[in-house]
N, C-alpha and C positions, 0 to 999 in steps of 0.2 A: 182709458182712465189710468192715472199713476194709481200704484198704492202708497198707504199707507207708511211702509217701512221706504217705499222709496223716496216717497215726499219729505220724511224726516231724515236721510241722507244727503238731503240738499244743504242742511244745516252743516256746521264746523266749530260751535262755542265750545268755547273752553271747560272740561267738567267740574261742575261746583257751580255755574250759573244757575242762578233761581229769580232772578228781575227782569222777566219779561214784560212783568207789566210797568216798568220803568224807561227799557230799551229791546229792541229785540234785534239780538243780532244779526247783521241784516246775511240774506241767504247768498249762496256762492255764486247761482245763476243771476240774482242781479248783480254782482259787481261783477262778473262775467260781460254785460248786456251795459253797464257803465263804462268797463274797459274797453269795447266796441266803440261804441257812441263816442266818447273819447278823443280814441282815435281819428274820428272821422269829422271832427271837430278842429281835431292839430292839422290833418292834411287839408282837409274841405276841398276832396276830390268835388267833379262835376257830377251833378245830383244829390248833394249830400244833402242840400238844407232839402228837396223835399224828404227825403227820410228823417230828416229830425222834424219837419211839418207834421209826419204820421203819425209823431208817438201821441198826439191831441186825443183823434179820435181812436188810436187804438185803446188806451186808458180806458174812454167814457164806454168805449161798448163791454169792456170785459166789469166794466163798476156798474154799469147799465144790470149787467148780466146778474150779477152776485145780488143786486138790490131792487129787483124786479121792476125796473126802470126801462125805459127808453133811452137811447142816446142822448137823444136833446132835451133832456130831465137831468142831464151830469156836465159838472162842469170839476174843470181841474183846481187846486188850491193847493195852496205849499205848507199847510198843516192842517189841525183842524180847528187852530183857534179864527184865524180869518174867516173862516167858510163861517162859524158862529158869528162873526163879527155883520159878515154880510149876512147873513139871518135876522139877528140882531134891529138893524139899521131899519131892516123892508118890516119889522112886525107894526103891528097896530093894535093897541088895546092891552088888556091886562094880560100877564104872561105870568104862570103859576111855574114856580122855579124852589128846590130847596137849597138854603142856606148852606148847608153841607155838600153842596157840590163843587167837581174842580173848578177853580177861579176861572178857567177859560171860561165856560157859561156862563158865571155870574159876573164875571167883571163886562163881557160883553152886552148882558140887557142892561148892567146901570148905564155904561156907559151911552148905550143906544136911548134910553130914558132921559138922561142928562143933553143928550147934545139936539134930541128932534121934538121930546115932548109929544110924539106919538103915540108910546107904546109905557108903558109903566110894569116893571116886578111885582107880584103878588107872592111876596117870601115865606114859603114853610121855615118854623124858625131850625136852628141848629140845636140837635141832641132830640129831633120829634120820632128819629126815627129812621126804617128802610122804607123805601118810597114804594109801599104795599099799594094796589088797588086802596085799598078802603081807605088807608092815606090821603090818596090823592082827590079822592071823590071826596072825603069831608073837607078840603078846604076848595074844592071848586067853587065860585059865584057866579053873576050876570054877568057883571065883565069881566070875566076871564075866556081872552079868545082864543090863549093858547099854552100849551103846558111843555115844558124844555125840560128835560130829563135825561141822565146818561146811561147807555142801557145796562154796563156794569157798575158799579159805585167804584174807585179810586182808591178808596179808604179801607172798606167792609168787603168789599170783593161781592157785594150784594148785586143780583140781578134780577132786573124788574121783571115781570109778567106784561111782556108787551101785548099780548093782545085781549087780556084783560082791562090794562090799561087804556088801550082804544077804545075800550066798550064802555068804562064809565066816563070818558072826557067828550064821548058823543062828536060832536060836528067841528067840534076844537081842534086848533092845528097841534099835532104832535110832530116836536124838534126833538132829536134823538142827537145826544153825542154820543155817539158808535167807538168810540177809540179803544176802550178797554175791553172790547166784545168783538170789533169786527175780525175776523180769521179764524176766533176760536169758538162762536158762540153760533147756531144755525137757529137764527130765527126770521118769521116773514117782515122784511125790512121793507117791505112795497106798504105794511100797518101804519110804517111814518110816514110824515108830510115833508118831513127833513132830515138827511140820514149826513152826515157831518161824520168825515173821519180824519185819522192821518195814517201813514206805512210806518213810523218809525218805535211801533212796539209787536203786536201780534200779527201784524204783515211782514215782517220783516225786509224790510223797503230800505231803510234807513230816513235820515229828518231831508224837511223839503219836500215832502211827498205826502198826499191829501186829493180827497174829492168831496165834493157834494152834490149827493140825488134829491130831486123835489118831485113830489108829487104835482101833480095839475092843479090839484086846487091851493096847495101853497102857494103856485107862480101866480095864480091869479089871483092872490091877497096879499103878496107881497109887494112891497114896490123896491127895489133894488136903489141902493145910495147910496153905493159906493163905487161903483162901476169907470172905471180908466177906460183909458186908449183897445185894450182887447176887449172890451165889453160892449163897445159903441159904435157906430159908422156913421156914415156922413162923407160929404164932398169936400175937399179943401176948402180950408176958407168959413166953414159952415162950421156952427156950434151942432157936436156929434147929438146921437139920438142914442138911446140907449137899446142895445139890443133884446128881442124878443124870446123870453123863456130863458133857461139857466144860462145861456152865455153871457147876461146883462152882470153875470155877478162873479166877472172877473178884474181884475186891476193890468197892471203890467203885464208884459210873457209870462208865463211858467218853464222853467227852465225842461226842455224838452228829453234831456237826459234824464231828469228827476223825473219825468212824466212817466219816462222808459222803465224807471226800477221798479214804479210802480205797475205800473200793467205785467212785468215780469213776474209779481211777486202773486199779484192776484190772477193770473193767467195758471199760477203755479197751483193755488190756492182752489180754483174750478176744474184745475185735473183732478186732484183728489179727490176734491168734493168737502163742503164745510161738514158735514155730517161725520165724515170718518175721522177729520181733525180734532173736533168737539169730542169723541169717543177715546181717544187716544188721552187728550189733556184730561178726562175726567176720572180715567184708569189714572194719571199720575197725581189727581188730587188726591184722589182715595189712597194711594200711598200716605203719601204727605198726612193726610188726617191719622191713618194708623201710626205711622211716626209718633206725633204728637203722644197722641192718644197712650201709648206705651211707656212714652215719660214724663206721663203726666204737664203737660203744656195743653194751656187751655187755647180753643179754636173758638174765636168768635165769629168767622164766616159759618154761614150756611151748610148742613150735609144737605141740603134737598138738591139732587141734581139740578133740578127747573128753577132754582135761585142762586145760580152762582157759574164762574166762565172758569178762569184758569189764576184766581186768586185765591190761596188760603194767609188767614190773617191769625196770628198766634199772638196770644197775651200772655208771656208768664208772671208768675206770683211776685207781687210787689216787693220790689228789692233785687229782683232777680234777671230784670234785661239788660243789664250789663253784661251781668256772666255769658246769658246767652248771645248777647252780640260778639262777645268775644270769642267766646267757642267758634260760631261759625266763620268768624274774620281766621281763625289759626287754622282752621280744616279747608281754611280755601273755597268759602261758599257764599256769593255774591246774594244779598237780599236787601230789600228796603226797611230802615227803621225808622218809627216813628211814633210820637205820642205813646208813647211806652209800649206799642208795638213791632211784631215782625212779620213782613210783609213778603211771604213764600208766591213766586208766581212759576208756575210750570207750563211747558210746555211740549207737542208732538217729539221734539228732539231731545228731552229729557230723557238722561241716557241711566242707565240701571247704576255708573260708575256716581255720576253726581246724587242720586238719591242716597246711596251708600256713604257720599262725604255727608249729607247733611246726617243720614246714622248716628254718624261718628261724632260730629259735631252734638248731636244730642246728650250720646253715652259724654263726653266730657263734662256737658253741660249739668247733665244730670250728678256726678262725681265731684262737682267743685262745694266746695264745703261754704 
């Protein structure tokens, strides 16, 4: 087992970063394990392409691993909006989704709605809310076969009660966009029917890098319609057949390098173990909220440990997020703004030097008249 402290010297961000949940820098070992690959790519010594054949199944058993899956429940995907997209396509029937989530899910069931006429959104509207149990169960019906949900919210840094949420949607398929959870949040992901990621924030993978796990009984209610040339076989000549279980729900290659940063990254992620990562990021939110808390900037995320990943979301007092955007912009401290919020994401590698710039960024913040 790695520790802790060694897992987050695999990192190298620059101090003042706080947008993980935007980008996550990708870690030294994979561009380490890209510069390889690489290489072996510019010579294409003899046996190279089966080593770049491997990085398939190496991905699917270490994503297998992390998501309580089988092998051939995982299939690779170059973000996580396709992996939605192919979700998407194979659903059937009413699919309870809120309005307030990232457009990658919602733009995917309309669009899946629009083009097959199979599957139709059942939309919680926007401003109902965090996607609480009691939420989701009062707007469940008859047809609603299945319920899409992100396991961190994007916005609110809000994190659902997944196995709560299992328990009132009963036999309904749950689709999980994992992106803003997976690496830093240790929950049972074998609860979803569909666990949809990508590497390029809390994996720190970099973009081009994704998988999706299905459960057994999603493959068997799904029907795959999107599926290309690596999804299918068949003889020359012969119109292909779509293949059996998650490999039907791929399109082209997957770039075999990207395949590689990724298994690097969550190979990285299973030495430590998600539990001691999730511990780490949860000591640095609790910084982060004492921050706040000392000058006066209001936290609209969650304190309850069990509702929330490595997002804090600050609102200051109306008139006032200019100042504070500008503070942090002069202290050298990288965050997301928006809708008159500030969007704090931390991380294991969150170094004691970057908390102390955003300090300082407060104390100014707090001083400007």
């Amino acid at each position: 087992m790695t520790s802790i402290d060694e897992y987050a010297a695999g990192f190298a961000e620059e101090p003042g970063y706080l947008d993980h949940a935007a980008f996550g820098p990708v870690q030294t070992a994979v561009l380490e394990e890209q510069r390889v690959l690489g290489t072996y790519q510019q010579h294409v010594r003899f046996g190279v392409m089966d080593v770049l054949d491997e990085q398939d199944i190496r991905l699917r058993t270490v994503a297998a691993r992390l998501t309580g899956r089988r092998e051939d429940q995982v299939v690779s995907q170059t973000a996580t909006t396709p992996g939605l997209l192919h979700t998407a396509f194979g659903l059937t029937g009413g699919v309870l989704v809120a309005a307030d989530e990232y457009p990658s899910l919602t733009l995917a069931l309309a669009s899946a709605s629009a083009a097959s006429g199979r599957m139709h959104p059942v939309v919680i509207e926007s401003g109902a809310g965090w996607l609480t149990p009691d939420l989701i169960a009062s707007r469940l019906t008859d047809d609603v076969a299945a319920v899409a949900v992100s396991l961190v919210d994007w916005r609110t840094g809000y994190r659902i009660d997944l196995e709560a949420v299992r328990d009132v949607i009963g036999d309904r398929l749950l689709v999980l966009d994992a992106i803003q959870g997976f690496g830093v949040v240790d929950v049972p992901y074998e609860l979803a029917d569909v666990v949809a990621t990508g590497g390029q924030k809390w994996l720190h993978a970099g973009w081009g890098t994704g998988f999706l796990a299905f459960s057994d009984r999603a493959l068997e209610r799904l029907h795959p319609a999107l599926s290309g040339p690596m999804g299918t076989s068949g003889a020359p000549g012969e119109v292909p057949s779509v293949l059996p279980g998650a490999a039907g729900y791929q399109m082209s290659r997957v770039d075999p390098v990207s395949q590689a940063r990724l298994a690097v990254a969550l190979e990285s992620l299973a030495g430590v173990g998600v539990g001691a990562v999730e511990a780490r990021v949860a000591e640095r939110v609790e910084r982060v909220f004492a921050l706040a808390d000392e000058f006066g900037v209001a936290v609209e995320s969650s304190r309850d440990p069990r509702e929330r990943g490595g997002i804090v979301v600050l609102r200051p007092a109306e008139g006032r997020l200019t100042a504070l955007t500008a503070s942090l912009h002069n202290h050298g401290v990288t965050v997301t703004t928006r809708t008159g919020t500030v969007r704090v994401s931390v991380f294991a590698s969150t170094t004691d030097e970057t908390l102390g710039m955003l300090r300082d960024a407060l104390v100014s913040f707090a001083t400007m008249s």
